[in-house]
DSSP file (Angstrom, degrees, kcal/mol; ACC not computed):
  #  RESIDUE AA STRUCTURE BP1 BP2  ACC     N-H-->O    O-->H-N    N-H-->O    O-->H-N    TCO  KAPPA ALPHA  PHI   PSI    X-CA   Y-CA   Z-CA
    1    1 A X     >        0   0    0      0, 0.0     4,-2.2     0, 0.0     3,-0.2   0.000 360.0 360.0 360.0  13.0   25.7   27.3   31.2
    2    2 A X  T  4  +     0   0    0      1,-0.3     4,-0.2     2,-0.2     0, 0.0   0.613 360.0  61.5 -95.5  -3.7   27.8   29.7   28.6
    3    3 A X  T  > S+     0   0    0      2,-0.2     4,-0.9     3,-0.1    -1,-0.3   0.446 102.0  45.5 -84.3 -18.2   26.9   27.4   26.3
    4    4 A X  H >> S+     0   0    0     -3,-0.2     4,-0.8     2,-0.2     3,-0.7   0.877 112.3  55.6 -64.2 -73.1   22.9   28.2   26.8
    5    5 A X  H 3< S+     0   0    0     -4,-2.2     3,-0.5     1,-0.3    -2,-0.2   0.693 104.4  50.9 -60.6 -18.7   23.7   31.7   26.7
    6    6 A X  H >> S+     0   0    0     -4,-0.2     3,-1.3     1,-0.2     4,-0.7   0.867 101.2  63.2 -80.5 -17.6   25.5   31.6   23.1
    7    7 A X  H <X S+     0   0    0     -4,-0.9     4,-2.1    -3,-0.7     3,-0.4   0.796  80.7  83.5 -54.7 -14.9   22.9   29.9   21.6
    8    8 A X  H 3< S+     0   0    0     -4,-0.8    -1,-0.2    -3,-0.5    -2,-0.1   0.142  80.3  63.3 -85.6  25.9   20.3   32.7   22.1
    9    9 A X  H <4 S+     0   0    0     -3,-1.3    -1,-0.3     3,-0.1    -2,-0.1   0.433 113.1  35.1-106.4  -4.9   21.3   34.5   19.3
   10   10 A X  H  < S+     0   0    0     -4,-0.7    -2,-0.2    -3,-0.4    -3,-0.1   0.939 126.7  33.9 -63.6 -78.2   20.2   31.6   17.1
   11   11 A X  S  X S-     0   0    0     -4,-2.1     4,-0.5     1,-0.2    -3,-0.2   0.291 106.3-116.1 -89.1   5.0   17.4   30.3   18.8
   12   12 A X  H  >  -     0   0    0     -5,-0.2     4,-1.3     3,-0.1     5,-0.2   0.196  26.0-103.8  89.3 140.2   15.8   33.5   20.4
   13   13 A X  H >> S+     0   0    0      1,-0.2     3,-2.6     2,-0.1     4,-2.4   0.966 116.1  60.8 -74.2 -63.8   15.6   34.0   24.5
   14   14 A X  H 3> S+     0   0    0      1,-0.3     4,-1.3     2,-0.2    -1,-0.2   0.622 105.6  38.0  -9.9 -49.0   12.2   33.2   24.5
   15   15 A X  H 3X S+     0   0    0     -4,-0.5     4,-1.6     2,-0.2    -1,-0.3   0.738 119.5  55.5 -99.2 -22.6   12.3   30.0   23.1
   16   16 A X  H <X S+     0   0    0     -3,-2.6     4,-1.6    -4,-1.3    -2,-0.2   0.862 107.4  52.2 -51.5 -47.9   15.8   29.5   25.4
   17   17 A X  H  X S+     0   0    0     -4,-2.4     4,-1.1     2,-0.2    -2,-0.2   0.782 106.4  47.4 -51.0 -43.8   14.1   30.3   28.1
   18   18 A X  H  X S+     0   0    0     -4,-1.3     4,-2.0    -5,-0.3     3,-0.4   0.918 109.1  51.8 -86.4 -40.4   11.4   28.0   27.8
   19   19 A X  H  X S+     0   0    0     -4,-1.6     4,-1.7     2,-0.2    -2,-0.2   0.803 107.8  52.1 -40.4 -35.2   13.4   24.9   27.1
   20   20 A X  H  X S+     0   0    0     -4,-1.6     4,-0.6     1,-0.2    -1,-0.2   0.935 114.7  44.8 -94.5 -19.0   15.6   25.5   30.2
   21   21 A X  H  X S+     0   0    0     -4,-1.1     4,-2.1    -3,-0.4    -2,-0.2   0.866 115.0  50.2 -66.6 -35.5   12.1   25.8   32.2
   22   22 A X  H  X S+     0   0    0     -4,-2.0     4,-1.0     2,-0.2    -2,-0.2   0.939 117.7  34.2 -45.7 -64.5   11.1   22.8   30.3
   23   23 A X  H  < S+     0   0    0     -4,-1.7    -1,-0.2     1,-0.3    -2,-0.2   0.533 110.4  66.8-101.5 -18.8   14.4   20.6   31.1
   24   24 A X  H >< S+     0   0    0     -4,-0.6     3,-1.4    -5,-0.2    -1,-0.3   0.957 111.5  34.5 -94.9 -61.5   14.3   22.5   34.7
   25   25 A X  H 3< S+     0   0    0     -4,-2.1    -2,-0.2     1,-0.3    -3,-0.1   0.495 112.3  54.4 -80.7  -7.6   10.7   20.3   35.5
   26   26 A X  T 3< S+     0   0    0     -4,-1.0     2,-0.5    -5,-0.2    -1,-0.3   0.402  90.2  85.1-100.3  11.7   11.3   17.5   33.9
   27   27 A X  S <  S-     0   0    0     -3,-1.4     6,-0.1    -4,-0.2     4,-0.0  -0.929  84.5-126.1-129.5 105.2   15.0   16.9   36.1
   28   28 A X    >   -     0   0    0     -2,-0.5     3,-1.6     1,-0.1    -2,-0.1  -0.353  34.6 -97.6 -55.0 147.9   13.8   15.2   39.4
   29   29 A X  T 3  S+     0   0    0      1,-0.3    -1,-0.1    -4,-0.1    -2,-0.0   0.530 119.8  53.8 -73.8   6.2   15.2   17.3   42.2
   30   30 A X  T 3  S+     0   0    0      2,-0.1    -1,-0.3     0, 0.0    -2,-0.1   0.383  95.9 102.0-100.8  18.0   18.7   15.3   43.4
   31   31 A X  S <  S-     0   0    0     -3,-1.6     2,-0.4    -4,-0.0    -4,-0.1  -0.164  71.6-142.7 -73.3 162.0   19.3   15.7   39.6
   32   32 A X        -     0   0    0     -2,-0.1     2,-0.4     2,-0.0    -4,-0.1  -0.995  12.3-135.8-128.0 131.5   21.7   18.4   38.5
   33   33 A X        -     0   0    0     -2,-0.4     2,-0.3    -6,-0.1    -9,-0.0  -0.794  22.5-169.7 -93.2 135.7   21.0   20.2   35.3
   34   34 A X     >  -     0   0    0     -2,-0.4     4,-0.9     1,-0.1    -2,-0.0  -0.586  37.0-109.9-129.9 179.2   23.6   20.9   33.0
   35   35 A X  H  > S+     0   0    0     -2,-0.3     4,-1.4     2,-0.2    -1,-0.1   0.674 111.7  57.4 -91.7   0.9   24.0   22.9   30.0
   36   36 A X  H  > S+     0   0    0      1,-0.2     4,-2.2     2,-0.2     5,-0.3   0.934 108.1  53.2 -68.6 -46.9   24.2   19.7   27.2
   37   37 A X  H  > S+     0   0    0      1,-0.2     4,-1.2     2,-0.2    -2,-0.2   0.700 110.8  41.0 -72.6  -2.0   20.8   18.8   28.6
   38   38 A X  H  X S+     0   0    0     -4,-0.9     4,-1.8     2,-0.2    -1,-0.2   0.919 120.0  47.3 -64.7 -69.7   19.4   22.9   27.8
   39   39 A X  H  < S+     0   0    0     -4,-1.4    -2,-0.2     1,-0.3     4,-0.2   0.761 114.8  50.7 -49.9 -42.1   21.5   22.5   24.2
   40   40 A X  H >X S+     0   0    0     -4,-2.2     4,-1.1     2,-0.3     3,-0.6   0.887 110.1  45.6 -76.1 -53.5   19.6   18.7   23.9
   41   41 A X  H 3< S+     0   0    0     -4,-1.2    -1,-0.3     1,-0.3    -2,-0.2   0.514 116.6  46.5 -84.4   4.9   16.0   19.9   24.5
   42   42 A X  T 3< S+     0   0    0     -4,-1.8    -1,-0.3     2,-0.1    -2,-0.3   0.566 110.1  48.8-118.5  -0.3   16.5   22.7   22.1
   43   43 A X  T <4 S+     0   0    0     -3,-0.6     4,-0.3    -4,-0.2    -3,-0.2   0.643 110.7  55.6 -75.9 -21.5   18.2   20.7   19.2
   44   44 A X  S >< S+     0   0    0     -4,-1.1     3,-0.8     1,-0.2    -3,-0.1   0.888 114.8  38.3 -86.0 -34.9   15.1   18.2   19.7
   45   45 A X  T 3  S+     0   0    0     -5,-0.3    -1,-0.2     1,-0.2    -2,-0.1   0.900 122.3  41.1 -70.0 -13.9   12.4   21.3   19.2
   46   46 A X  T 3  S+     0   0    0     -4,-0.1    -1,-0.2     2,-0.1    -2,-0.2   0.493 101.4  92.1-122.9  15.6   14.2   23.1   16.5
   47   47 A X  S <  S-     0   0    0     -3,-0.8     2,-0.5    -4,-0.3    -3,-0.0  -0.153  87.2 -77.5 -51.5 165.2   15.4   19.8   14.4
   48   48 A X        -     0   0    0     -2,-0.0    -1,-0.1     1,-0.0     2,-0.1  -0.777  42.0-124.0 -93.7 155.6   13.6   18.3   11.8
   49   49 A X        -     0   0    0     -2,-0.5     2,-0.2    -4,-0.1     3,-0.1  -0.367  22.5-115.3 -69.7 139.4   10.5   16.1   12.1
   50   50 A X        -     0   0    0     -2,-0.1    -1,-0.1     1,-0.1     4,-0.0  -0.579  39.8-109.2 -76.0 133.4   10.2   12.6   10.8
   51   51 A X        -     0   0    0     -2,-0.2    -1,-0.1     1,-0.1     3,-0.0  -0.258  27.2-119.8 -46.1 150.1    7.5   12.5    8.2
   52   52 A X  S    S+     0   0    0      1,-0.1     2,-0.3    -3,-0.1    -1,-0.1   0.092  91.6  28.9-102.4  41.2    4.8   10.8    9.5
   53   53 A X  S    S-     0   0    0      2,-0.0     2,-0.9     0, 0.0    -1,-0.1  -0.787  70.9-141.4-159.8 157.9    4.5    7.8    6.9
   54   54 A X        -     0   0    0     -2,-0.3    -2,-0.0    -4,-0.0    -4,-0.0  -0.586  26.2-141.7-100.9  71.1    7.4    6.6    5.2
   55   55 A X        +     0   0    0     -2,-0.9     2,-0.4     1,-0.1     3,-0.1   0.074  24.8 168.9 -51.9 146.5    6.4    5.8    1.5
   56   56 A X        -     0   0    0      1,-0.1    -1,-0.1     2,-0.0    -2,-0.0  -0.958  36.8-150.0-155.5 148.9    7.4    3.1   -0.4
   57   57 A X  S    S+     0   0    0     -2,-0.4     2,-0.6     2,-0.0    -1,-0.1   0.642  71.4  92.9 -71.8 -11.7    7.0    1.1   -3.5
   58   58 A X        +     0   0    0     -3,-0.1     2,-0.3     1,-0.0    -2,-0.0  -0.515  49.2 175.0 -96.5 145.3    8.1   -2.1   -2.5
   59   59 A X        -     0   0    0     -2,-0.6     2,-1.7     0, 0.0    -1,-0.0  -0.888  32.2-100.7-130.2 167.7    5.5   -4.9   -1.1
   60   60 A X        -     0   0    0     -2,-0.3     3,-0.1     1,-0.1    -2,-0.0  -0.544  18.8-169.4 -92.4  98.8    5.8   -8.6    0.1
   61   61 A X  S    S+     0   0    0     -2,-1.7     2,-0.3     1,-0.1    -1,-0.1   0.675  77.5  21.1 -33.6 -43.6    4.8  -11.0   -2.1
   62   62 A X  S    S-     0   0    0      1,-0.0     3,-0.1     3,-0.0    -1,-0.1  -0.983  87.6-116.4-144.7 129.7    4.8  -14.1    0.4
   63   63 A X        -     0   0    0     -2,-0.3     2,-0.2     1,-0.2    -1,-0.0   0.171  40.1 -87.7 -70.3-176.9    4.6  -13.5    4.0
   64   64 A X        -     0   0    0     -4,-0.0     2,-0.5     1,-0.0    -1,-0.2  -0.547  34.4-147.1 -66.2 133.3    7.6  -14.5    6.2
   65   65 A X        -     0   0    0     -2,-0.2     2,-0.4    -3,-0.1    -3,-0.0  -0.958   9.5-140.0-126.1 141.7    7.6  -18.1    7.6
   66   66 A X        +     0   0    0     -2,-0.5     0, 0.0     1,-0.0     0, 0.0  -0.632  31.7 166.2 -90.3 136.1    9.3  -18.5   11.4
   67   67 A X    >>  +     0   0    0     -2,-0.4     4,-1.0     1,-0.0     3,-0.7  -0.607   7.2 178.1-147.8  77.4   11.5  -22.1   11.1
   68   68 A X  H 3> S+     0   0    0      1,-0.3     4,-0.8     2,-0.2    -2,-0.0   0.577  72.6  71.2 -66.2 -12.8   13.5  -21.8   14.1
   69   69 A X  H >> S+     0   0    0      2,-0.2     4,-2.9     1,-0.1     3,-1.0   0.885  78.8  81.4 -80.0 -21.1   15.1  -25.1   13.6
   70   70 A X  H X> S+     0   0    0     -3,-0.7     4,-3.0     1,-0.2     3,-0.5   0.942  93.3  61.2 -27.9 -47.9   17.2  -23.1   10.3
   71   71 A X  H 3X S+     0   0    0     -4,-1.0     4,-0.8     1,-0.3    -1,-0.2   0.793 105.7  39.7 -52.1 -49.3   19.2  -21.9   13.5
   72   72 A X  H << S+     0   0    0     -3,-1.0     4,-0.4    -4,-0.8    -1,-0.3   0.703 105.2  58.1 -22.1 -62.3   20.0  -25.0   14.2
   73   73 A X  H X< S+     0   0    0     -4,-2.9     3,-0.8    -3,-0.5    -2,-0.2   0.871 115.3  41.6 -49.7 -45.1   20.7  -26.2   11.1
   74   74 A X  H 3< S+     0   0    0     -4,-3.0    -2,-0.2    -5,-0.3    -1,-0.2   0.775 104.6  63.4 -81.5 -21.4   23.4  -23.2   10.8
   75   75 A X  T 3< S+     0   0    0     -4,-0.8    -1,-0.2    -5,-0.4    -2,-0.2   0.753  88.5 105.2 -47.2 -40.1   24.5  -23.7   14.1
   76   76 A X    <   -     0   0    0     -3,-0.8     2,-0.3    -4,-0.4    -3,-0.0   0.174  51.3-165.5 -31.5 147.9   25.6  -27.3   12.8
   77   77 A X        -     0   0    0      0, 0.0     2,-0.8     0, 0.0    -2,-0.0  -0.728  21.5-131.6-144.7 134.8   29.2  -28.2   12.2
   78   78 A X        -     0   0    0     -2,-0.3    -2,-0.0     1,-0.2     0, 0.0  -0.424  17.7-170.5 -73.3 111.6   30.5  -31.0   10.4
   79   79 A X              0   0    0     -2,-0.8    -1,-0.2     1,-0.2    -3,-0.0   0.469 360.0 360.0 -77.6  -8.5   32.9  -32.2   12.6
   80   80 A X              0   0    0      0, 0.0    -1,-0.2     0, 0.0    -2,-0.1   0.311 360.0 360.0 -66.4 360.0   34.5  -34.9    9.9
C-alpha cells in the first residue's frame, strides 16, 4: 500500500481516497485488495478518454461478400 500513499501528491487524497473506497466495494469479500488494483482504478479515472466518434474519410464502395468456401480453396494443396 506505499505505493497508494506516493501517489497522493499527484493525484490529491481526496480523489485517492475515493478510488481505494471505490476498488474496496467492488472486491467481493474473500478477495484481497492490493495496491496495483488502488494505482489501476486511479490511472483509469485520471487517463485520457476515447473520443466518442472516431472520424474518418474513408467509405466502402461495395459491401463485403462472405464466400466461405475461399477457405477452402486456400486450405487446398496441390499435392503433385
Amino acid at each position: 500500500m506505499a505505493k497508494v500513499l506516493v501517489s497522493v501528491p499527484c493525484a490529491r487524497l481526496e480523489t485517492v481516497l475515493v478510488n481505494v473506497d471505490l476498488v474496496l466495494q467492488a472486491t467481493p469479500p474473500p478477495s484481497r485488495v492490493s495496491g496495483e488494483h488502488v494505482l489501476n482504478a486511479l490511472a483509469r479515472l485520471n487517463g485520457p478518454s476515447l473520443p466518442a466518434r472516431l472520424g474518418t474519410s474513408l467509405h466502402v464502395t461495395t459491401p463485403p461478400l462472405a464466400d466461405p468456401a475461399r477457405y477452402d480453396r486456400l486450405r487446398e494443396v496441390d499435392h503433385s
